[in-house]
N, C-alpha and C positions, 0 to 999 in steps of 0.2 A: 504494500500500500504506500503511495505516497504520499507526502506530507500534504495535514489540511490545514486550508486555513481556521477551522475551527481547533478548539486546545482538545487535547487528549482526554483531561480532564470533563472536559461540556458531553465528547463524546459515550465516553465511557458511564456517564450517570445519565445519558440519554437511551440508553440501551437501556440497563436495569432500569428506568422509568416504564420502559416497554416491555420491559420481564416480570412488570408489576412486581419489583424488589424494592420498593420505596414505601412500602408500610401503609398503602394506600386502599388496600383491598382485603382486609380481615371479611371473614364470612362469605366470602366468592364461593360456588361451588364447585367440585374438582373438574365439571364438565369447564363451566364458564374459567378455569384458569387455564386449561389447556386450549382451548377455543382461542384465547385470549395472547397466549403466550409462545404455540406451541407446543409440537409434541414432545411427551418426554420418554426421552430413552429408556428402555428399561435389559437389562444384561443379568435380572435377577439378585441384584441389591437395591440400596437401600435409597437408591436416584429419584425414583416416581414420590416416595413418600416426604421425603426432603424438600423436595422441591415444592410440594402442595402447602405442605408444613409453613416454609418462610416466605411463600406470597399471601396465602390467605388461613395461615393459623391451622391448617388441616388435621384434627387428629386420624390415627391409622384407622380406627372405626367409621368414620365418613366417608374417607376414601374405600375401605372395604365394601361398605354399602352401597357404594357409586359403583363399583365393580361389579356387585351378584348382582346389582337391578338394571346392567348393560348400558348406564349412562355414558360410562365411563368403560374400554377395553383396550387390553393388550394385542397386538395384533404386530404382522410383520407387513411392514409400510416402506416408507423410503427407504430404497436398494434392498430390500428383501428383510432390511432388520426391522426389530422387535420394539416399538413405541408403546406408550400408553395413549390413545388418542380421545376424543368427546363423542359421541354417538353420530354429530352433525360430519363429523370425517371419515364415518368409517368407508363408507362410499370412497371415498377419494383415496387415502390413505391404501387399502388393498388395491385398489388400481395403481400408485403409485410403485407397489413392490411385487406387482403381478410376472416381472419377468425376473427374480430371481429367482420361483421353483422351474419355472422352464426351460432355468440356465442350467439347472441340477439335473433336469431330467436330459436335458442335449449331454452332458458330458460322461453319464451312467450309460447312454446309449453308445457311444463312441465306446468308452473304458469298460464298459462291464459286462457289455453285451445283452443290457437290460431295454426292451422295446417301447414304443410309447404303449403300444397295443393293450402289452400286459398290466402297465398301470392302469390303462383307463380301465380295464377291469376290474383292476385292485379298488380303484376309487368309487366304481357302480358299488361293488361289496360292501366297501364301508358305507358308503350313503344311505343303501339299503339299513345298517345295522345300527346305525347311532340315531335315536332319538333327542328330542330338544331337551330334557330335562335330566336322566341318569349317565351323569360323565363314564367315560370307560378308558382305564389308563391304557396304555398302546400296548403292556403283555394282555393285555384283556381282548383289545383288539384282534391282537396277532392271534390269539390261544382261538376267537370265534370265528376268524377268516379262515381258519388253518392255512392249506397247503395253497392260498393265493397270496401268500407273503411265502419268500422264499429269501434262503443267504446268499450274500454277494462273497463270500468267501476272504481268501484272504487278498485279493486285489480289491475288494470292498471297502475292507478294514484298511488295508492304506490310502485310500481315502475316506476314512472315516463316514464310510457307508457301510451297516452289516447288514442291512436289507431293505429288500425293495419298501417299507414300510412306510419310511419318511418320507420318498420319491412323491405317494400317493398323499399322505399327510398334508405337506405341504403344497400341492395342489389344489386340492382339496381348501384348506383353508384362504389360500388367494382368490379361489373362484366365491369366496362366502358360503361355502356348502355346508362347513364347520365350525367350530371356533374352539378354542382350549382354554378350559377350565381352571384356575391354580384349584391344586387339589385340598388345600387349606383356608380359599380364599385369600392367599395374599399375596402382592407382587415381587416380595422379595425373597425369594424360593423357587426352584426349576422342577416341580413336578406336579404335571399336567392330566388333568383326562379332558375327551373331548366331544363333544356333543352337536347333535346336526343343527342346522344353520339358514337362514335365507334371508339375506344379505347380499343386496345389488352392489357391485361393483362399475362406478361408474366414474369418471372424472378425466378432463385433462391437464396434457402438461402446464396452457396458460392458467389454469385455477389454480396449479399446488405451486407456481411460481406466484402467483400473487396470496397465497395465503404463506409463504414462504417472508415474500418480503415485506408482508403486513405485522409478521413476528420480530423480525431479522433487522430491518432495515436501519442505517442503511449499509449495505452488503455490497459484494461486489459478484460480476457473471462466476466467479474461481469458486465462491462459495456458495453460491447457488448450487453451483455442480457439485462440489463436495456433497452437500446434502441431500438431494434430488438424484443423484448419479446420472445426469443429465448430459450428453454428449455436445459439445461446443455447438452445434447446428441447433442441437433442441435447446438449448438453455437461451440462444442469439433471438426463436424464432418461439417463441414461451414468452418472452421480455417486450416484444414488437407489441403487441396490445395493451403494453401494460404504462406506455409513455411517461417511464421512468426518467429523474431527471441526475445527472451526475453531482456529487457532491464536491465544489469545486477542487482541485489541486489532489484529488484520490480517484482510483477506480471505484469507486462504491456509490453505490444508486439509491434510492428510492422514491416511493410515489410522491406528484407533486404537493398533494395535503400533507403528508410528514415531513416534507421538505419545507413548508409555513412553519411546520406545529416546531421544528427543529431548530430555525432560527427564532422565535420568541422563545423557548425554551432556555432556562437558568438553572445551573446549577443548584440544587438545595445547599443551602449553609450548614445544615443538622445532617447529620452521620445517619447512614440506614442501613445496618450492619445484616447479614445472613449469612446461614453457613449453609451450602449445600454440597453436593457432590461433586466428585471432580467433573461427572460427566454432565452435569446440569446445563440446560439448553443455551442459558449466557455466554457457555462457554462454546458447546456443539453444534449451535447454529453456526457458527460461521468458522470454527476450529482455526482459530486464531490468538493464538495463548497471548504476544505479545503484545494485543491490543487492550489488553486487562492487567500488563504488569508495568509498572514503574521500571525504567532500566535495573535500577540499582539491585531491586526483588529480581530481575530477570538473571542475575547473576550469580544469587544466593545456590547453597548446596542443596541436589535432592534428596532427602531425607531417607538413610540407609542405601543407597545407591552407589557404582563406584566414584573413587574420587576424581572431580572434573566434571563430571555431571551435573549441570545445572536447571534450573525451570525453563533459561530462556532457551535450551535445546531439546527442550523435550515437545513435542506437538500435542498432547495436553499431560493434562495434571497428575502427577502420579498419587496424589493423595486427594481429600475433601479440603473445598478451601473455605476460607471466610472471606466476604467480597464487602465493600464498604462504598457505595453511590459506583457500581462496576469496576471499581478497583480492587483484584486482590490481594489482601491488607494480612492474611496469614493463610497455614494450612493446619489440619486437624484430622485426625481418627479419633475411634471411641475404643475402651481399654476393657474390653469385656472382663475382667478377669478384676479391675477395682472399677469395675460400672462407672467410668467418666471419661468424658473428651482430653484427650491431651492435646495440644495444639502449639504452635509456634507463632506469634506473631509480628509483624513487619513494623508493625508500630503502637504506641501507647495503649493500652486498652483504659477507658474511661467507665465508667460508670453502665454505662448505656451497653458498651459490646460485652462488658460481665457480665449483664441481666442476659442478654441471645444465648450467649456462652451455655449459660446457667438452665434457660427455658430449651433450649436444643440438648442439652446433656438431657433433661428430666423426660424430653418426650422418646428420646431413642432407648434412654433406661428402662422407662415406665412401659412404653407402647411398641418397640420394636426390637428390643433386647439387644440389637445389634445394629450396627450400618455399615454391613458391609457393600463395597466400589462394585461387587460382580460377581457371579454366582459361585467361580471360586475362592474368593474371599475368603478369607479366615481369621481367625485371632492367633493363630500357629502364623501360619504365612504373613500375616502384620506386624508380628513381634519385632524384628527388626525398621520396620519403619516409625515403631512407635518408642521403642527403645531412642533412635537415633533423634527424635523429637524430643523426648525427656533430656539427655544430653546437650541437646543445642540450647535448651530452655533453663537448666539447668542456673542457680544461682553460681 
């Protein structure tokens, strides 16, 4: 990005303005924050719940609720990964990641010798077998389909294929035929059953670039594509209806009304601290780590990492951070093992970033027991990241 004339600072708290991270929307509901902000990633941590948490106060029972009653679902959307999106996108959102099972099934046909043929069988069986209401986890599946799931052996398994089972799954779920259940209700967890479905799949490329840069903005075509997995042709020709205007002296766009609303827009004087994940959409919308750090943080060490390793080389965040008017201002994990956040941070803490500190420790103690970054997460495998936090903080 090139230099704007606008300061780094206007920009960066004009974003979290539009992340609704400015303390401006307690009691949103999880649909209206996602509708609002974008979608949030989900990798089976503790991303979606965070994220609801420091825009609109979400405890994990509301968001849970939003989920069994399909206000609110997980689904695999832009470039085939796994978001939480608002009911008003599911339409769009699976057409957005409709060709990444297709891309699975072109490459099992070439490598594995596996036909379309025989999935779209595989997929009539399931259809037939899954009702709206009794999830069935995928040995369940597999154990009532029998002998129309079969192993891909051991060229399967080196790609991390053992059977035709997922080929159909995920199919299945892009066409809206399905959808997956957490089998506990909650997002931060990887196991699924799955239940039938009928859910239109409809939308185009110019809709998910303009609800793109309605979240985003302003963004530039690079990150558009990042996001969308959008080929330079589509993203040029997605943009062309949307009479985006450039933000002078950078490649980054936005619509002509946020481009009014951007220049009246001031800084707030008052700190509006939130912790969320490293993967939170402030960040993975436009996966630009640089444009949320101060140089000097950009240079800081990554926490257990080798030495030389720093934040402003890494393309995101290897830990949860703490963002302060889109500036991040520290990083943090949660210490399962003495139930509290441990965290590093860049600068002063006052009064005000104690209390977030304090209200974010008690709802991931009290309500999620954990926040782990990604479904492998751990508190074994965090130990040294959390270790190496305690030492830097260290009196």
């Amino acid at each position: 990005m090139a230099n704007s004339e606008i300061p780094a600072a206007k920009l960066r708290a004009w974003w979290a303005h539009r992340q609704w991270l400015d303390g401006a929307h307690a009691g949103a509901s999880p649909a209206e924050v996602l509708a609002a902000t974008g979608w949030a990633r989900s990798v089976g941590g503790a991303a979606p719940y965070l994220g609801l948490f420091a825009r609109a106060g979400l405890g994990r029972e509301a968001v849970d609720a939003a989920v069994a009653a399909v206000r609110v679902h997980e689904l695999p959307a832009a470039r085939g990964c796994t978001y939480v999106l608002p009911a008003a996108d599911f339409a769009l959102g699976l057409a957005a990641g409709a060709a990444a099972p297709e891309g699975s099934l072109a490459a099992a046909e070439k490598h594995l010798g596996v036909s379309r043929d025989e999935i779209e069988k595989l997929c009539l069986t399931i259809s037939h077998l899954l009702g709206p209401d009794l999830p069935l986890e995928p040995a369940a599946i597999r154990e009532a389909v029998g002998g129309a799931v079969r192993g891909l052996g051991e060229a399967g398994k080196k790609r991390g294929l053992t059977t035709t089972l997922p080929l159909a799954l995920g199919l299945l779920q892009a066409r809206g035929l399905i959808r997956r259940v957490p089998a506990n209700g909650r997002l931060d967890q990887q196991r699924y059953g799955y239940v039938g479905w009928d859910q239109p799949v409809k939308g185009s490329a110019v809709e998910l670039a303009e609800r793109y840069f309605s979240w985003a903005a302003p963004a530039s075509l690079r990150q558009l594509r990042w996001f969308t997995g959008f080929t330079a042709a589509t993203a040029k020709a997605a943009t062309a209806p949307l009479d985006l205007v450039p933000l002078p002296g950078t490649d980054l766009l936005l619509p002509p009304q946020l481009a009014e609303e951007l220049a009246a827009f001031t800084v707030p004087t008052e700190p509006a601290y939130a912790l969320l994940a490293g993967i939170d959409g402030v960040h993975l919308l436009h996966r630009d780590l640089h444009r949320l750090l101060d140089p000097a943080d950009a240079a800081l060490p990554v926490p257990g990492a080798k030495a030389g390793r720093t934040f402003g080389s890494d393309a995101d965040p290897q830990t949860h951070i703490v963002l302060d008017r889109g500036r991040i201002i520290g990083l943090w994990e949660y210490d399962t093992a003495e139930r509290e956040i441990v965290h590093r941070l860049f600068v002063p803490a006052d009064a005000a970033l104690r209390d977030v500190i304090a209200r974010t420790e008690a709802f991931v103690r009290d309500e999620l027991g954990d926040a782990r970054g990604f479904s492998l997460d751990s508190p074994k495998s965090r130990a040294p990241k959390i270790a190496a936090i305690r030492a830097a903080t260290a009196p």
